[in-house]
C-alpha positions in Angstrom: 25.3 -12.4 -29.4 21.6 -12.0 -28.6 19.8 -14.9 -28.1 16.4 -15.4 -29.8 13.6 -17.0 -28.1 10.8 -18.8 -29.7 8.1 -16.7 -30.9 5.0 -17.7 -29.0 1.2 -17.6 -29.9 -1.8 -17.2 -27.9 -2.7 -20.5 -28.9 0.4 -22.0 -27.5 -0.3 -20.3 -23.9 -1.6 -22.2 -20.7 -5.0 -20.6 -20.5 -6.0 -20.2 -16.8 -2.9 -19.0 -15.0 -1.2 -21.0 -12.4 -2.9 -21.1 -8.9 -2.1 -19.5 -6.1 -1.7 -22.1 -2.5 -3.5 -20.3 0.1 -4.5 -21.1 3.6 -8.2 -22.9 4.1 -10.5 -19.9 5.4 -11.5 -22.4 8.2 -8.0 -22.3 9.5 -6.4 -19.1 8.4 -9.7 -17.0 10.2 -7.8 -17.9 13.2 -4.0 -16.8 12.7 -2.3 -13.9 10.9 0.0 -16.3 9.3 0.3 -15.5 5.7 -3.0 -16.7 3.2 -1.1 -16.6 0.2 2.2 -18.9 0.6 3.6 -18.5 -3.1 4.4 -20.0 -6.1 6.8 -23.1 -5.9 9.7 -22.9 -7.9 7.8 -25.3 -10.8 4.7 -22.7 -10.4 6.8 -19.8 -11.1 8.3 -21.5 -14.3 4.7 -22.4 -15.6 3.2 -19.3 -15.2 6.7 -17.1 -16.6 5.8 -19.6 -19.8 2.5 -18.0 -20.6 4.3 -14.5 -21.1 4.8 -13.5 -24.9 7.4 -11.3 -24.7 6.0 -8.5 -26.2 8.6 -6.2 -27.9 6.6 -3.2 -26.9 5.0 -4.7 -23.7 2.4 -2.5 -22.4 3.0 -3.6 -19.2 5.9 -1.8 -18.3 4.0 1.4 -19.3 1.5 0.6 -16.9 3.8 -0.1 -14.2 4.0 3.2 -11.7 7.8 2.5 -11.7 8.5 1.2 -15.2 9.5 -2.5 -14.1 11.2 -3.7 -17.4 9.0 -6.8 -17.0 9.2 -9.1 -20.0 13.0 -8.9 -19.3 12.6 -10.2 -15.5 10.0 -13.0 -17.1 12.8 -14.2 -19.3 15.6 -14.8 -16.8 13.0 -16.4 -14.8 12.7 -18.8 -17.4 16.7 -19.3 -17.8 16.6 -19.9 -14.0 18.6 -16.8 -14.2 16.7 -15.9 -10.7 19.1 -13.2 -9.4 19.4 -12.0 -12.8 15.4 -11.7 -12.4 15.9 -9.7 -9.2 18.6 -7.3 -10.4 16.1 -6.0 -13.8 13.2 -5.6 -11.0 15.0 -4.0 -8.2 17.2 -1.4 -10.9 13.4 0.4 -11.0 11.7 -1.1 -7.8 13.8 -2.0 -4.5 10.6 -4.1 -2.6 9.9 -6.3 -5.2 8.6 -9.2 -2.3 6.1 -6.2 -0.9 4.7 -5.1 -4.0 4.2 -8.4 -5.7 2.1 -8.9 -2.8 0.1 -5.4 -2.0 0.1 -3.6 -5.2 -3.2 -4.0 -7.8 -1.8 -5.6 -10.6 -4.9 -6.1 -11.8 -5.1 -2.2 -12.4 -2.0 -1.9 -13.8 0.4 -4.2 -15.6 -1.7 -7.4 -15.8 -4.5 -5.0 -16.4 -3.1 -4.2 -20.0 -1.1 -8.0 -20.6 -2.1 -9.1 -24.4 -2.8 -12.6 -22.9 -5.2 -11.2 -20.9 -7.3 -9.8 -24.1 -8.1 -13.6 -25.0 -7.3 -15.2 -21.7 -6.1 -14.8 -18.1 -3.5 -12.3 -18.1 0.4 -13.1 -17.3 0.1 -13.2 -13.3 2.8 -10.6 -13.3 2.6 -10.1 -9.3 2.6 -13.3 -8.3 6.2 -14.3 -10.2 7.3 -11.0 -8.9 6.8 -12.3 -4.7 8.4 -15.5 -6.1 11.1 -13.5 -7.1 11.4 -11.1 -4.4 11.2 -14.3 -1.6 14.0 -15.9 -3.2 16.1 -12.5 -2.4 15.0 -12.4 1.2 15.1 -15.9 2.1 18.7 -16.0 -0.1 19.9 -12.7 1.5 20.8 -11.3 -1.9 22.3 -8.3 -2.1 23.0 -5.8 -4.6 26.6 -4.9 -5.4 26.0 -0.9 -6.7 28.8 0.8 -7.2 28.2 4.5 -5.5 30.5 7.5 -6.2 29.3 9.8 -3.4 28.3 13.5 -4.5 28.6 15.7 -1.6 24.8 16.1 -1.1 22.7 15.8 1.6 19.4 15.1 1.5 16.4 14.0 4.2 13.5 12.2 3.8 10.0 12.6 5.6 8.6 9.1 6.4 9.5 6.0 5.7 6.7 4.6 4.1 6.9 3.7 0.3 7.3 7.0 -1.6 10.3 7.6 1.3 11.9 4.2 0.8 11.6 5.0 -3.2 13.0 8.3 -3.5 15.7 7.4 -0.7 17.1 4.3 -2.9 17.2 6.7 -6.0 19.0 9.3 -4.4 21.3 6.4 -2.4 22.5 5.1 -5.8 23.1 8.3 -6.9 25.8 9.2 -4.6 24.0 11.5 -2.0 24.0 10.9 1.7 20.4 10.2 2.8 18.7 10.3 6.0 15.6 9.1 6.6 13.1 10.5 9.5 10.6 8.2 10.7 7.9 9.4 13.1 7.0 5.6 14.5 9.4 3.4 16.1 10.1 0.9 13.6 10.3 1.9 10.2 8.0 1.4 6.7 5.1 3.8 7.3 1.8 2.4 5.7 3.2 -0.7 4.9 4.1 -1.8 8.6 1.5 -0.2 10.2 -1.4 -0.1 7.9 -1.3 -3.9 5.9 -2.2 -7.0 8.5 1.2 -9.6 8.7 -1.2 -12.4 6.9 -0.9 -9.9 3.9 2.3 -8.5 4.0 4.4 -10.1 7.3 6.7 -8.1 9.0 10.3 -10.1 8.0 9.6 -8.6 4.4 9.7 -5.3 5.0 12.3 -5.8 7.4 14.4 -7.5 4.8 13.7 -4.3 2.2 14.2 -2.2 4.6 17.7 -3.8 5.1 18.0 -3.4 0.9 17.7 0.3 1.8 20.4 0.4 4.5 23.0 -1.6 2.6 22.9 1.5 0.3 24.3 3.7 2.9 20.5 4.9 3.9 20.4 6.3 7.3 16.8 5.7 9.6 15.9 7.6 12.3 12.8 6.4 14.0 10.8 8.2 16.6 12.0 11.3 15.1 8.6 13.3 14.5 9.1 16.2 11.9 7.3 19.8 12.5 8.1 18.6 16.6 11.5 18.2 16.8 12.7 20.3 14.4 11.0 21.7 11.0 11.2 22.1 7.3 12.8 25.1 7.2 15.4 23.7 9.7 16.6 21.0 7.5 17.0 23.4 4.6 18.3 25.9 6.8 20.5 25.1 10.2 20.4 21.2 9.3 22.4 22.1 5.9 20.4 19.3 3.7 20.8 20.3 0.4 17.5 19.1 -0.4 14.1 17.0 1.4 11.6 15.1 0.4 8.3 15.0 2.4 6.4 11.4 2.3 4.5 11.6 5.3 1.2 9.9 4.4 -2.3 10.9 4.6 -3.0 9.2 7.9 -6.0 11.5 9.1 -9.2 9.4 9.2 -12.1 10.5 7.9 -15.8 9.9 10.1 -18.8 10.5 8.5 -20.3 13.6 11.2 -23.1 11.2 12.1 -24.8 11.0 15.4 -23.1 8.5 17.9 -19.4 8.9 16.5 -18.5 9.8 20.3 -19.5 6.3 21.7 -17.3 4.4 23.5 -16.3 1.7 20.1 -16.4 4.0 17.6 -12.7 4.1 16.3 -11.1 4.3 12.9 -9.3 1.2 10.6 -6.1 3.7 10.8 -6.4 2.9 14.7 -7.8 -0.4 14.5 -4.7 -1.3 12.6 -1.6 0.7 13.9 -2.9 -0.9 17.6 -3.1 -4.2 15.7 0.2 -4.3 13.2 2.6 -2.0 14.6 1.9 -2.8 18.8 0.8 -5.8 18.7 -2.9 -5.3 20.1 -3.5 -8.9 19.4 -1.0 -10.2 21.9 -2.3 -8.3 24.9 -1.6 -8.2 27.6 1.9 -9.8 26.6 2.2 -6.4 24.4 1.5 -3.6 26.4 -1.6 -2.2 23.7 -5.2 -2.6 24.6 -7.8 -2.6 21.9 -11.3 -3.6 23.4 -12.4 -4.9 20.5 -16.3 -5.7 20.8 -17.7 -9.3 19.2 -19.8 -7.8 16.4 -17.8 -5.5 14.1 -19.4 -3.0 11.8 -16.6 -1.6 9.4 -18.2 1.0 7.0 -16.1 1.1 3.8 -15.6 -1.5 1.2 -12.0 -0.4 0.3 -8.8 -2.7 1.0 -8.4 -0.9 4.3 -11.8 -2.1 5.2 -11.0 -6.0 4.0 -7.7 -5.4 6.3 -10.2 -4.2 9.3 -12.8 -6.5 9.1 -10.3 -9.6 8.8 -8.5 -8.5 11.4 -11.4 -8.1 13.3 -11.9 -12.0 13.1 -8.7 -12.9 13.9 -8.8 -10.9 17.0 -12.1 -12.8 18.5 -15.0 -11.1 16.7 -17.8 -13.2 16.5 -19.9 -11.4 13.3 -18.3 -8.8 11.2 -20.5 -6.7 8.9 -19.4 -4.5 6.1 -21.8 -1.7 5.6 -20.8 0.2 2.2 -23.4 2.3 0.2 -22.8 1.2 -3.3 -22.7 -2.5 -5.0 -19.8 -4.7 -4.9 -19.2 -3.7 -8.8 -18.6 0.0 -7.3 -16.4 -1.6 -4.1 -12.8 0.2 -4.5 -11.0 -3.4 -2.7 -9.0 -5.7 -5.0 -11.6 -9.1 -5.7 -9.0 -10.9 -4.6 -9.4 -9.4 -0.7 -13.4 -9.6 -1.2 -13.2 -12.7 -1.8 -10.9 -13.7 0.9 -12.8 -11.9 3.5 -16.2 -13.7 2.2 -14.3 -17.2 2.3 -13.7 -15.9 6.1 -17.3 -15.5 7.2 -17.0 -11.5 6.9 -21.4 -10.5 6.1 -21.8 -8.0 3.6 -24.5 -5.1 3.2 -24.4 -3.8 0.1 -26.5 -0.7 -1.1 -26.9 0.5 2.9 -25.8 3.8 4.4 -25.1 4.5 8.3 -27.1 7.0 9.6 -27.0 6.9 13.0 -24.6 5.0 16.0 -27.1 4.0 18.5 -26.0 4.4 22.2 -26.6 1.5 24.6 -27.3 4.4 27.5 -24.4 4.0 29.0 -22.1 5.6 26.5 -21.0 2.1 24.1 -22.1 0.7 20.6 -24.9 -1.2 20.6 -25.7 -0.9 16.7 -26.4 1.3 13.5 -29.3 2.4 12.2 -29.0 2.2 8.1 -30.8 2.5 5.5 -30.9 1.1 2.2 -29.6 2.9 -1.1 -30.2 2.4 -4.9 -27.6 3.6 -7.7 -28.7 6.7 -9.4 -26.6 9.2 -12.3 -22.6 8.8 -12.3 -21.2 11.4 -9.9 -17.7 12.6 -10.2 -15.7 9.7 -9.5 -17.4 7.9 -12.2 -19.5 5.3 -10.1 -23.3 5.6 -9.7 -24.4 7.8 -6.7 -26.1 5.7 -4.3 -29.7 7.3 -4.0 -31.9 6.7 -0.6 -34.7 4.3 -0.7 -37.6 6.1 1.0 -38.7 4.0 4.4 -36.3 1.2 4.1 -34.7 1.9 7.3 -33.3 -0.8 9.4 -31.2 -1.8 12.6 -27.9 -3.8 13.1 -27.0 -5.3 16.6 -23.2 -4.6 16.7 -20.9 -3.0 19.9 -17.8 -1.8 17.6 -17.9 0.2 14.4 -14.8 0.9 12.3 -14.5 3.8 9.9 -12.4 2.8 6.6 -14.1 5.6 4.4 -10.6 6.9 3.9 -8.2 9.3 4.9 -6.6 13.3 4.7 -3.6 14.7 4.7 -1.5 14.1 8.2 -1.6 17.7 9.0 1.5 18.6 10.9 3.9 19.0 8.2 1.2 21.9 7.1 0.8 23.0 10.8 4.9 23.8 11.5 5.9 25.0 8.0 5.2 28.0 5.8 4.8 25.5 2.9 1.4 25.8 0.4 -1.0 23.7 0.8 -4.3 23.1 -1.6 -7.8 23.4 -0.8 -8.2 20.0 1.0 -4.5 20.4 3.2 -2.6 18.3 0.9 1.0 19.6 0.2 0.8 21.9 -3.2 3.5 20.6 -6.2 4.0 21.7 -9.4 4.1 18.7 -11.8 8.1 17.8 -10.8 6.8 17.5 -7.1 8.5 20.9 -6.0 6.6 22.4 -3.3 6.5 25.8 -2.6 9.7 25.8 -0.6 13.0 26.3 -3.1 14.8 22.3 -2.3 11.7 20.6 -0.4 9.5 18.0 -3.2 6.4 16.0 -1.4 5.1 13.1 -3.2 3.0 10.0 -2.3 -0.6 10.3 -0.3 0.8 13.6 1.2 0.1 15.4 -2.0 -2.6 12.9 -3.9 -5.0 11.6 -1.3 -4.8 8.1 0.1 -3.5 5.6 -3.2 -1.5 2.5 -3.9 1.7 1.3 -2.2 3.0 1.0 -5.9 1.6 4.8 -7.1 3.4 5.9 -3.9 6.6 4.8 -4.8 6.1 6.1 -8.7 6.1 9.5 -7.0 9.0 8.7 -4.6 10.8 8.0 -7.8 10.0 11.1 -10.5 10.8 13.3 -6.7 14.3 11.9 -7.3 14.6 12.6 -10.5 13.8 15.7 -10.2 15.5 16.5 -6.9 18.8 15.1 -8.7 18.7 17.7 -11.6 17.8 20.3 -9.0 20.9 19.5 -7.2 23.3 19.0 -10.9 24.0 15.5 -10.1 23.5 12.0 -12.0 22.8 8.7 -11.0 25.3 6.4 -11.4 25.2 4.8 -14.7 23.5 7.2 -16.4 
């Protein structure tokens, strides 16, 4: 018999939602433990009450993956909690990463009907809650899988790998997965700081992705070793998947990029996440990190760089980004943490120049202010020179986090298409130009989100299953 819950109003709903505990900026400025330590098992249960259960809840349509969300919300609130964690891992297997890295605030909670009227359902937040009880619980799922026959290989282990792996895992086929790095998550281990996402959660997903019979293979580098017409060919996978990222940084062809402490927030990062730059000389990976930090980008790569950058001893860190903090492409919540941390921002102010310190090192950037102008094609004012407003800033390390391209070598090694801008061609079921091979992720749409990532990892299986006559279990 189905059970009928309570009809709820908006006048019946808590209307700020329940806080997240966090670290004091004073004291988390100096560790990469984790700002954000979740909801309590009371917090979770509040906030889960302030959902209305929409019959037709918009937030599922706005979730890349199509969590079924209301339904996880419900079992929350019958203390059903691995019941909660079955409905969210059946479309999403990292539901402790994404409830931390993915903008909500774009997306599901973005469209919540509390949020019309009040602060919306804090979908994200019950969804870590959720995901931390599996890890610290070691829940696992018990999926039945009939194997197929099939063989298929994945290109990177990053989020739109890890999606379209468990897809095609469930479904029977036997999947290996070919990570370039030594230790496995792409973008997610290397490119996201451990006091946003630490590294026992992905390990613990990662884990979710084995138990299905997932194989890894780290420090396997794909278009070296072997290439995309191998695996289709000699290596006998019926099908591949390419996930490999856009992990080229982009500079800006000023004056003074070849100074000694000019680097990108892609290096900055890998040195600092994945080899432990921080730790030297205890971990073998030098960074040389100066002690004033100009990052140029106002993106959530550039929050990650510039509160990294104070972690690791930086006395001032600047962020230099030609538009307003309306225009800034970072979640608030990550501006507003770096802020609370001390990080000094110059809105409205373009680099022009890297000024040399005569002996080949930093010693500043010359900017100059900017006003906003027309709309250009992404939609936000352009940022417009103000004439003779020129200006200098004493720093001796300058970070580029103005985005990224396409890693190249999968285009280098391999007759497959690429577009105008070196990102791998798909029609709109992700098939490349190669009969079998699918791309999906940053690799084919410029950098994005964790959560948009694994959306494409996802519609690559489906459509890699009916390419290769086979059905998911249960369907």
């Amino acid at each position: 018999m189905t059970k009928m819950r309570k009809i709820k109003k908006i006048r019946d709903i808590q209307p700020e939602r329940t806080p997240m505990p966090v670290q004091e900026p004073a004291e988390r400025v100096h560790n990469f433990d984790e700002v954000a330590s979740g909801y309590t098992e009371a917090d979770a249960l509040r906030e889960a009450e302030r959902c209305l259960m929409c019959p037709k809840a918009k937030c599922v349509d706005a979730c890349p993956v199509s969590i079924d969300i209301p339904g996880f919300i419900d079992r929350i609130l019958e203390k059903d909690y691995r019941g909660a964690w079955e409905v969210i891992t059946d479309a999403n297997l990292m539901p402790a990463v994404c409830g931390r890295v993915c903008p909500q605030e774009d997306q599901c909670e973005g469209v919540c009907v509390v949020g019309k009227k009040l602060a919306p359902v804090a979908v994200g937040r019950l969804e870590r809650w959720v995901g931390d009880m599996a890890v610290n619980g070691g829940w696992t799922a018990e999926t039945r899988i009939e194997p197929n026959g099939k063989k298929v290989g994945i290109v990177g282990s990053g989020p739109a790998g890890i999606a379209c792996a468990a897809d095609l895992a469930k479904a029977g086929c036997e999947v290996t997965v070919f990570e370039a790095l030594h230790k496995p998550g792409g973008v997610l281990r290397y490119g996201i700081p451990e006091f946003r996402l630490p590294d026992c959660v992905i390990d613990a997903e990662i884990e979710n992705l084995k138990r299905l019979g997932v194989k890894v293979e780290c420090n396997t580098l794909v278009g070296r070793l072997f290439t995309i017409e191998q695996m289709v060919g000699e290596m006998s996978f019926d099908a591949v998947f390419i996930g490999t990222g856009a992990g080229t940084p982009r500079f800006m062809g000023i004056d003074g990029e070849y100074l000694n402490g000019v680097l990108s927030a892609n290096e900055l990062l890998t040195r600092c996440n994945l080899m432990k730059a921080g730790d030297f000389p205890r971990h073998d990976t030098p960074l040389g990190l100066g002690r004033r930090v100009a990052v140029i980008g106002a993106g959530n790569t550039a929050m990650d760089a510039m509160r990294v950058s104070l972690r690791l001893g930086a006395d001032t860190v600047y962020c230099v980004y030609r538009r307003t903090f309306d225009e800034s492409p970072a979640r608030l919540e990550e501006i507003e943490h770096a802020e609370e941390e001390g990080v000094e921002f110059h809105w409205l102010s373009a680099p022009l120049e890297i000024l040399d310190d005569g002996a080949g090192n930093v010693r500043g950037l010359r900017c100059q202010r900017m006003e906003l102008g027309e709309p250009d094609d992404s939609g936000r004012r352009r940022p417009v020179p103000v004439e003779g407003s020129e200006y200098g800033l004493d720093c001796d390390t300058v970070v580029y986090a103005i985005g990224t391209d396409a890693n190249p070598i999968i285009g280098q090694t391999s007759g497959i298409e690429l577009n105008q801008w070196g990102f791998i061609a798909t029609d709109e079921n992700l098939a490349t130009s190669i009969p079998g091979v699918y791309a999906g992720g940053d690799i084919v749409t410029g950098g994005a989100t964790v959560i948009l990532a694994m959306g494409a990892g996802r519609k690559a299986a489906r459509a890699m299953r009916e390419h290769l006559s086979i059905t998911p279990n249960g369907d």
